[in-house]
C-alpha positions in Angstrom: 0.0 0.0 0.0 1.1 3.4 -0.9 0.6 7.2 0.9 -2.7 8.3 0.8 -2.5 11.9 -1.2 -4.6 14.8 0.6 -7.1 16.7 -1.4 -5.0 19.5 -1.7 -2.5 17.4 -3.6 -4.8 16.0 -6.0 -6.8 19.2 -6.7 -3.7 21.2 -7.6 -2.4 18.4 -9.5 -5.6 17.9 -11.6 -5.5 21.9 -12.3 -1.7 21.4 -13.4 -3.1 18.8 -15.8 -5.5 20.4 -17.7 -3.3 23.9 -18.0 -0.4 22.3 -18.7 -0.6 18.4 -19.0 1.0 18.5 -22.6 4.5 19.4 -21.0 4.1 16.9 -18.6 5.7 13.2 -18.8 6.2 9.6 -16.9 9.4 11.0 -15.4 9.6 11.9 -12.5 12.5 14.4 -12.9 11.6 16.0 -15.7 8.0 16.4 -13.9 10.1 18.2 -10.9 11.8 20.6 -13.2 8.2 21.1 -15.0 5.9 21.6 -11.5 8.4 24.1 -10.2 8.3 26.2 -13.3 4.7 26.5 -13.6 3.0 26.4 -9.5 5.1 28.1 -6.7 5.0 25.4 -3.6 6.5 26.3 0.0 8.8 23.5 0.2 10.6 20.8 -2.0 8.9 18.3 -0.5 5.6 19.0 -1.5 6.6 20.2 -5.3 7.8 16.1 -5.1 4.6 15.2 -4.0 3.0 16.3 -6.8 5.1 15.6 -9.0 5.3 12.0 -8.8 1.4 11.9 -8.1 1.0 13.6 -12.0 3.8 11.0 -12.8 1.4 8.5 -11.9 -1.3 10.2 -13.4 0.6 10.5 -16.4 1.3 6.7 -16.6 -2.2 5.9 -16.2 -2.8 7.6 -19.7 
C-alpha cells in the first residue's frame, strides 16, 4: 500500500493537468523541473509530492 494523497495534492495536480498536462511526462525528474516552473510550492517536498502523483497520473494515460 502506498501514501494516501490529501485533497489538496490531487486538486492542484488535476489543475496542473489540464493547463499544462502537454509538457508533462512519466518522469519523475523532468516532472520536478516542470511543476516548479509552472505552481510556486512552499517546500521541496511538496513540489515532489506532486510531481510523482502527476507521474502516476501520467502513466495511467
Amino acid at each position: 500500500m502506498g501514501r494516501i494523497k490529501t485533497t489538496f495534492i490531487k486538486r492542484k495536480t488535476k489543475e496542473l493537468l489540464k493547463k499544462h498536462g502537454d509538457s508533462f511526462t512519466t518522469d519523475f525528474s523532468k516532472n520536478k523541473e516542470i511543476a516548479g516552473r509552472h505552481i510556486e510550492v512552499q517546500s521541496k517536498k511538496l513540489r515532489n509530492v506532486i510531481a510523482g502523483y502527476m507521474t502516476r497520473l501520467k502513466r495511467r494515460e
